[in-house]
N, C-alpha and C positions, 0 to 999 in steps of 0.2 A: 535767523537763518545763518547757517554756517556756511562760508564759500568753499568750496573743496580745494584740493591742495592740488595746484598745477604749477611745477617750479617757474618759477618768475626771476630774472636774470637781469639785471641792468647795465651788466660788462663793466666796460671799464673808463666809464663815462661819469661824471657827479650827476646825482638826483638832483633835481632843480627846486627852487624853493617853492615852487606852485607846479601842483600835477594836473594835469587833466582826469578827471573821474567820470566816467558814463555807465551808463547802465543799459543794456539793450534786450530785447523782445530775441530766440534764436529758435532754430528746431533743427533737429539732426538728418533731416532729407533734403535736398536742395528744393528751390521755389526759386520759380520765375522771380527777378528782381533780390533776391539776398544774395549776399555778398560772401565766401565762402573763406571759410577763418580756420588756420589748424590751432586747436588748443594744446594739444600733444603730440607726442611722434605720433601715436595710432589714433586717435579722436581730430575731426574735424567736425564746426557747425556753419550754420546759415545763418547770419546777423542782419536783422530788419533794421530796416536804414532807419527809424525813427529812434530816436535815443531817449527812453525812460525818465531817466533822471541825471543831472550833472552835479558838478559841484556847486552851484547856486540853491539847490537842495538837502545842501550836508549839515546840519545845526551844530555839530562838532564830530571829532573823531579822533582816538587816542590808542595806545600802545597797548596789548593786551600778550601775556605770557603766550606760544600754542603750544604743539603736544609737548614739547622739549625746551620748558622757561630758561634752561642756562643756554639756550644755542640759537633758537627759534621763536622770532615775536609774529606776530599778528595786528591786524588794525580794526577797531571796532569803531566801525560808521553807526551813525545815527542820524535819521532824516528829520527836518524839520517836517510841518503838517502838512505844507503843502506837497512836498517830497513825497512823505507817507502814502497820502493817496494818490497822488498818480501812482505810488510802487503798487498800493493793495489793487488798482483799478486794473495797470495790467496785468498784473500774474495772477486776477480771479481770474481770467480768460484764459491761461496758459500753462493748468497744470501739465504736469508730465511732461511737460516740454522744456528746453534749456532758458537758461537765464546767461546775459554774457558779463562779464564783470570785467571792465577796460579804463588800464591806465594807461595815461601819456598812447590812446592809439592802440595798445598791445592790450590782447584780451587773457588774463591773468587766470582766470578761471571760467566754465560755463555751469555751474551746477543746475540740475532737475528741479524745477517750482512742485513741491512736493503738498505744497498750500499757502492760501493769498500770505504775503508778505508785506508789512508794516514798515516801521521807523526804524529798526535796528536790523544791521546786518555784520557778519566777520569777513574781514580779508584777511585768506591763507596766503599770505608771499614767501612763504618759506624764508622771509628776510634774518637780516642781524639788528639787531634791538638799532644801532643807528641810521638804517635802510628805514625802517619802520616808524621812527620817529620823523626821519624827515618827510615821506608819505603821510603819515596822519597829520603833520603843519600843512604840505603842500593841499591835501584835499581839500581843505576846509579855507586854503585862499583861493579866490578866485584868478584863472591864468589867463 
C-alpha cells in the first residue's frame, strides 16, 4: 500500500524521539459518532474512534527514497503478525472507503482501501531525509 501524498508540516517544533502512529477505520460522509478530520484544504474525512493499529504493531520501519530521492524521503512501515491481521481484518470490510494514517494526533494521509491490506505500508510525508529518519526511529518506539 502506497499512502498518498498529503503535505505533512511539523513547523518549527523538534520531532520527538517517539511518535505516536495509528491507523484508523474513515469514510468521506459524516456518521453519527466520527469525528470530522480536514486532510487538505479541499478533502475532509470521518475517523472511527477505534484505532486499527499503533505502534505496538510496527515490526520495524525505515527510510525509503519518494518520487524526488535528492529532496524527498518516505517511511516504509512494516507490521508485525499480529498487526498484519488486524490491518487485513479491517480493510477486507472497507473497500472503497478511506484509510486515515495519523501521527503524533495529525492525520497525514487518508488513502482509498483499494484492497485488504497486509504488513507493509509507505508514508508519503513529503519530509527531508532527517524528518524521515527520525519518524521511522520514533514509530517503531513505543510513546
Amino acid at each position: 500500500m502506497i499512502v498518498a501524498a498529503a503535505m505533512w508540516q511539523r513547523g518549527a517544533s523538534t520531532v520527538q524521539a517517539a511518535v505516536r502512529f495509528e491507523v484508523r477505520l474513515a469514510e468521506e460522509q459524516p456518521l453519527v459518532g466520527l469525528q470530522a478530520v480536514r486532510v487538505s484544504s479541499t478533502r475532509v474525512v470521518y475517523l472511527h474512534p477505534e484505532v486499527v493499529v499503533t505502534n505496538d504493531d510496527i515490526a520495524f520501519s525505515s527510510v525509503i527514497p519518494g518520487n524526488t530521492p535528492s529532496e524527498q524521503f518516505w517511511i516504509d512501515v512494516r507490521l508485525n503478525a499480529a498487526g498484519a491481521a488486524k490491518m487485513r481484518q479491517a480493510t477486507m470490510n472497507h473497500l472503497g472507503r478511506p484509510l486515515a494514517i495519523l501521527i503524533d494526533g495529525e492525520v497525514v494521509s487518508a488513502p482509498t482501501v483499494k484492497s485488504p491490506i497486509g504488513a507493509a505500508a509507505v508514508i508519503n510525508c513529503d519530509c527531508t531525509r532527517e524528518e524521515a529518519q527520525k519518524i521511522a526511529d520514533g514509530i517503531a518506539a513505543n510513546p
